[in-house]
C-alpha positions in Angstrom: 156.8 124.9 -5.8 157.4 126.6 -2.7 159.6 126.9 0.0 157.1 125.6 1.7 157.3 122.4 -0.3 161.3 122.1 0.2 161.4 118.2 1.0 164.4 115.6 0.9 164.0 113.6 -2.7 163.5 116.8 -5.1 165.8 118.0 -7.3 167.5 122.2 -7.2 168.3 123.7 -10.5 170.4 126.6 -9.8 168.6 129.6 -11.3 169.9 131.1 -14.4 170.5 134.3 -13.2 173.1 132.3 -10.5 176.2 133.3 -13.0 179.6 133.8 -11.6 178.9 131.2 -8.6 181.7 128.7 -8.9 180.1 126.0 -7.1 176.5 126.4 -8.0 175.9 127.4 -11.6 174.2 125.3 -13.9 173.9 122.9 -11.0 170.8 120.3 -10.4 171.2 119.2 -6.6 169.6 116.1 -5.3 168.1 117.1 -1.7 169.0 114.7 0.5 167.9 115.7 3.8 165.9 119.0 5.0 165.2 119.4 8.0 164.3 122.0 11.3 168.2 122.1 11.8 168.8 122.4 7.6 169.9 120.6 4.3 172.0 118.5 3.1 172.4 117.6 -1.2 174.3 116.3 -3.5 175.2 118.3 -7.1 174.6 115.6 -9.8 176.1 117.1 -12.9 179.6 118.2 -11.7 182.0 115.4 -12.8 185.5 115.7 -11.4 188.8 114.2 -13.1 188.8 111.7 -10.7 187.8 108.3 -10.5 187.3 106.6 -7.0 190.3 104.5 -7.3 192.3 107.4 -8.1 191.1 108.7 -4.4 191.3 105.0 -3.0 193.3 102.6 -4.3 192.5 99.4 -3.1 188.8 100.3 -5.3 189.0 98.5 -8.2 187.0 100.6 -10.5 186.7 103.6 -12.5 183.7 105.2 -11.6 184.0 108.6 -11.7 183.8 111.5 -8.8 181.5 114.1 -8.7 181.7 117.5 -7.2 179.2 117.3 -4.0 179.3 120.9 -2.7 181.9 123.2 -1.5 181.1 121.6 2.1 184.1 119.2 3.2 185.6 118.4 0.1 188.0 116.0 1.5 185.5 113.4 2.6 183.9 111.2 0.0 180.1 110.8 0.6 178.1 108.2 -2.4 174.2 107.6 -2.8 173.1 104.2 -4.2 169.6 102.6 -5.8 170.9 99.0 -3.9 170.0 98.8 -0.1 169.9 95.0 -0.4 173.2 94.8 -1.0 175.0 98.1 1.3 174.1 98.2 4.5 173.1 100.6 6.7 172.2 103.1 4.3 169.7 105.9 4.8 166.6 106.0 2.1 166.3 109.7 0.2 163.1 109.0 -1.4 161.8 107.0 -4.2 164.6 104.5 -4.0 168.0 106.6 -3.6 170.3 105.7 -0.7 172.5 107.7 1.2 176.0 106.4 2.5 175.6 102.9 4.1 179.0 100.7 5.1 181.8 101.7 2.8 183.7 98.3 3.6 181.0 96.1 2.1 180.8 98.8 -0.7 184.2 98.2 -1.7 183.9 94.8 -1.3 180.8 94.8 -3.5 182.6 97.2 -6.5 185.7 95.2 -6.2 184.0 91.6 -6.6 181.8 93.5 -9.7 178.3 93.7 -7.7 178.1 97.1 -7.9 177.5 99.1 -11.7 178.0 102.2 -12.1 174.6 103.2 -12.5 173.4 102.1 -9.3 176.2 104.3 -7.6 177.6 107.8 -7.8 180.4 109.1 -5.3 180.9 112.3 -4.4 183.6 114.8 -2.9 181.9 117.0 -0.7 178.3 118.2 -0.5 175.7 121.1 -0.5 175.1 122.6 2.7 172.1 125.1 4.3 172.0 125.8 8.0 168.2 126.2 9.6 166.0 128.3 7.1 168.7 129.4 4.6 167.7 126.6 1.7 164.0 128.6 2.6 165.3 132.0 2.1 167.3 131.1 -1.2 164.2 129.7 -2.4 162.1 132.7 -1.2 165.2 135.1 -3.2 164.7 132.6 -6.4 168.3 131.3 -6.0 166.6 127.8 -6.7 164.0 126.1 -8.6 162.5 123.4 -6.9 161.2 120.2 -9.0 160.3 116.8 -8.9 162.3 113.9 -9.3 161.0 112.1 -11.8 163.6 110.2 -12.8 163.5 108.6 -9.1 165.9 105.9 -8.8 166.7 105.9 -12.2 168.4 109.5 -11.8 172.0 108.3 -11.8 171.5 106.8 -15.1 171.0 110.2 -16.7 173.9 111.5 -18.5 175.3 114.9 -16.3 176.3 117.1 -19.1 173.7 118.1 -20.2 171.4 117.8 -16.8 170.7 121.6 -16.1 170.0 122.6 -19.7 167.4 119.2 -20.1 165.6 120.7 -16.6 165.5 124.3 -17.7 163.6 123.7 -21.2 161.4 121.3 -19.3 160.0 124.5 -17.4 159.4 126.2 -20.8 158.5 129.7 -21.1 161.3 132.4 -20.2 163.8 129.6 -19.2 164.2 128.3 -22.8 166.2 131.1 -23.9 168.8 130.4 -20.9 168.9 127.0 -21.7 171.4 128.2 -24.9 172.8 130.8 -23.3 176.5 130.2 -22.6 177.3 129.8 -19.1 179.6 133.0 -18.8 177.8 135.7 -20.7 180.7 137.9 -21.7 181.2 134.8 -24.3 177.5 135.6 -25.8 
């Protein structure tokens, strides 16, 4: 794909050669918005040693926090697969919400409506002003791939995300895909 082809809904697997970058290696980013005034995405596979109740309280559960983004850490942001239930939420694509009405979504966890796989919460996000997703693309930064996962992605175990990706695109990536994450461990 191309920048060209940089559309809310696809997935960014940082590339390989992204070592060192505390926020961004080995990361698979779900795009959630991209537009003329730039992009907005959420890392999937950076769990925290929180839990949403250790960040609110009066949540009932133990679903854990990811790591969004270096962007506003302090705010908690959450994409979904259940519109019908959270309100005011903003579609992705292929059945992934964004956000919606965080009263009814505590509501919902705290009365057991809401699973863990139909949820993931997040501190912080991934942020590109106008154009700079495009040139990170354009510098090979990013690899930009389908979701095909859709709205099953938050089923999919995070651990092992970015390495799953990588062999998927075969060839020169497969060798990165064992490679330890800070080389001067090789």
């Amino acid at each position: 794909m191309t920048k060209d082809s940089i559309k809310k809904g696809l997935l960014l697997l940082a590339e390989p050669s992204v070592i060192g970058d505390v926020s961004f290696s080995r990361s698979v980013i779900l795009l959630a918005d991209h537009n003329e005034s730039g992009s907005v995405g959420f890392i999937l596979n950076k769990p925290l040693d929180f839990t949403v109740n250790d960040l609110i309280p009066d949540v009932e559960a133990s679903f854990v926090v990811y790591n969004g983004g270096p962007v506003e850490q302090d705010n908690l942001y959450f994409i979904h697969t259940i519109p019908e239930l959270i309100t005011d939420s903003i579609e992705i694509s292929d059945g992934i919400y964004w956000g919606g009405d965080f009263e009814v979504t505590k509501q919902l966890i705290n009365n057991g409506s809401v699973h863990k796989d139909t949820i993931r919460f997040f501190l912080g996000y991934s942020g590109w002003t106008t154009h700079q997703l495009d040139e990170e693309v354009e510098a090979n930064s990013w690899i930009l791939t389908k979701n095909n996962f859709k709205n099953q992605i938050l089923k999919t175990p995070s651990i092992e995300f970015w390495k799953e990706k990588i062999m998927e695109l075969g060839g020169e990536y497969i060798i990165w895909s064992n490679a330890p994450e800070n080389p001067i461990l090789n």
